[in-house]
Each structure stands twice: as C-alpha cells, then as structure tokens.
C-alpha positions in Angstrom: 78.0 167.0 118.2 75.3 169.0 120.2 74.5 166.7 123.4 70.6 166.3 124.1 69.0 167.9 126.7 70.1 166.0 130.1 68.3 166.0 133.7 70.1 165.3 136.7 69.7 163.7 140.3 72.0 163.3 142.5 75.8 164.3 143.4 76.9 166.4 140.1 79.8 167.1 141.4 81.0 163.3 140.2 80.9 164.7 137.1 84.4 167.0 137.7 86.0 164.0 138.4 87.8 161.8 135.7 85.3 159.7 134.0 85.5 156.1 131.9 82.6 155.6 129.6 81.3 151.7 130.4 80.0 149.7 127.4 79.4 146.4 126.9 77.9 144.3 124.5 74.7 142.9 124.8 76.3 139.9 123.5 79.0 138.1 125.9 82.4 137.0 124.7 82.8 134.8 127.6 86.6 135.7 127.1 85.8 139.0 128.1 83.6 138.5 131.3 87.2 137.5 134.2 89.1 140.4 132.2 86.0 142.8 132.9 85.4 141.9 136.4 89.1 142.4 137.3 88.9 145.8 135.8 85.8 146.4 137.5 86.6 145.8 140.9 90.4 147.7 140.4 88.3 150.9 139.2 86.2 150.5 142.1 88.9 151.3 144.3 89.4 154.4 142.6 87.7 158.0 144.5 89.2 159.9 142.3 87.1 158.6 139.2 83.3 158.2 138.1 82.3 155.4 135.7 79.6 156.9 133.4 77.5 154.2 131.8 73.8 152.6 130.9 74.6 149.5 132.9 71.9 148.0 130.5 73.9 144.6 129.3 74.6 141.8 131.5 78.3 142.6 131.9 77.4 146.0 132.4 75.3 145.1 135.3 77.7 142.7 136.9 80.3 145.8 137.0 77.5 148.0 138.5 77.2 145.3 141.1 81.4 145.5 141.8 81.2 149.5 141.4 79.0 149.6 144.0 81.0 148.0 146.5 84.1 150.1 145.8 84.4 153.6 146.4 83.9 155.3 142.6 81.5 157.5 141.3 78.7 156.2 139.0 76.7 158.0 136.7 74.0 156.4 135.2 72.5 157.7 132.2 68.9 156.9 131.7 66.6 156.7 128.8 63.8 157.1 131.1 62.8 160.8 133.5 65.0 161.5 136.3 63.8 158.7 139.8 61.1 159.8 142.2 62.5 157.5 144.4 65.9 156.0 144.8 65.7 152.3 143.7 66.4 150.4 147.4 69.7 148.9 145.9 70.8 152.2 145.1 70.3 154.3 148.0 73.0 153.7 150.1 75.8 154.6 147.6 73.0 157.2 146.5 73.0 158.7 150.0 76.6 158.5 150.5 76.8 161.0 147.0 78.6 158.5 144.8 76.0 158.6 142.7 74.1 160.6 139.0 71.2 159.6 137.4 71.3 161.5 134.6 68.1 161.2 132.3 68.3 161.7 128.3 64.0 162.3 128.6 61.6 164.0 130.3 58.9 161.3 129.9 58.2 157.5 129.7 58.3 156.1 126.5 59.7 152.5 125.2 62.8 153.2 124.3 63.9 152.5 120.2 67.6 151.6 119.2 67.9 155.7 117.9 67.5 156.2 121.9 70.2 153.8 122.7 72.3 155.2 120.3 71.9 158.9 121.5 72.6 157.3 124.9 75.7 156.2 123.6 76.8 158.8 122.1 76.1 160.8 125.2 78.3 158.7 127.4 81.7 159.0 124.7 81.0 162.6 124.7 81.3 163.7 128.0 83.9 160.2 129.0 87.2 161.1 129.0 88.3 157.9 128.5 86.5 154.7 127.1 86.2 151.4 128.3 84.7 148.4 125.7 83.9 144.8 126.9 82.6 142.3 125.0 83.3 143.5 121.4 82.0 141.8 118.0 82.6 142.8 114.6 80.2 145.6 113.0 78.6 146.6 116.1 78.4 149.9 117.9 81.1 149.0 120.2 83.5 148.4 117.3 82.5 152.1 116.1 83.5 153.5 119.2 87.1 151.8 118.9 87.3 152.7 115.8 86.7 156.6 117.1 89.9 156.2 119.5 90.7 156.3 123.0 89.7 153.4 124.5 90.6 150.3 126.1 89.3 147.2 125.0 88.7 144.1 127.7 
C-alpha cells in the first residue's frame, strides 16, 4: 500500500519511537470503556512510545484526555491542513515536543467515510502495533483484527 501524501507539524522525531495505532469505535461497548482507560493511563506513562491515532470517537477522545497527562508521544493524524495555531488545550504538551499533527490534506473539505478510511489505513501502516477498543461485528475495527497484530480492549 502506497501511503498518501502527509504534512507534518510538530516534534517528528516521535515518529522513531515505538508507536500503537489508537482506534475506537464510534460506537461504545460500555464493557470496553474501564479496560480502555486503564490501558490509557498505563501507556501514558510510557516516554519511550507515541500513540498515533484520529482521536475522533468518544473513547478515543477520553484516551487523548489521559495521554495528555502522561508523558507519551501523540500523533494525531488529521483529515484537515496541518494547524495555524496550536489549539489552547494542546499547546502545553505541544510546546513540550510530545506532540504530531500530521495532516492526510492540504485543504478544507468535509470529510467522506473514503477519507476516514484512508486515515485508517494510514495509522495501521506506519503503527507498529495496534490497539482496538470498542469492537462490533462487520466494522472496520473488526478488519483490522482480522489483519493481525493487535490487542483488543
């Protein structure tokens, strides 16, 4: 698979470190939410690793909020050009170089599920490991386990 063009902002250097591809579903298995947020706040600990995701669902987003705490890289891969401006929430860990926006387009457009996919697949490409929350039959997630290599929560 040939990997779309990519902009970057921010400390690239996160992306030499070990990285774990986030997903989860937009859809919450409630089951999954205390297993997530343990493993979130563990990884957060970690300096040695970089959790590359959308953080687009809610879970996703309430391990964003425990990454940010901790002392991991985060890479955030955008469907949306590269930010002018650090959003405020991000600009300590920004400023401290623990984080990469990385941008999958050059310009503002809405983005269609064929984005989100290529997003996806973006993230599993360069992850070295995965990590799936929140998983429900037929869905993309499922597709990904079915590809290997991940842990499921």
């Amino acid at each position: 698979m040939t990997l779309p063009q990519a902009y970057f902002h921010g400390n690239q250097d996160l992306m030499q470190r070990h990285k774990i591809g986030f997903f989860a579903s937009r859809r919450v298995d409630y089951g999954s939410v205390l297993p997530m947020l343990d493993w979130a706040a563990d990884v957060a600990r970690h300096e040695d690793v970089t959790i590359i995701s959308g953080f687009q669902s809610k879970l996703e987003k309430e391990a964003l909020r425990l990454l940010l705490d901790g002392k991991c890289g985060i890479a955030m891969v955008q469907l949306r050009p590269v930010y002018k401006q650090v959003p405020e929430l991000l600009r300590p860990v920004f400023d401290a170089g623990r984080v990469l926006f990385i941008s999958l387009s050059e310009r503002m457009h809405r983005p269609t599920p064929f984005d989100a996919e290529r997003r996806s697949d973006y993230i599993a490409s360069v992850a070295d490991e995965l990590v799936l929350a929140s998983l429900h039959p037929g869905s993309f997630l499922q597709r990904l386990k079915e590809r290997g290599a991940v842990i499921v929560i």
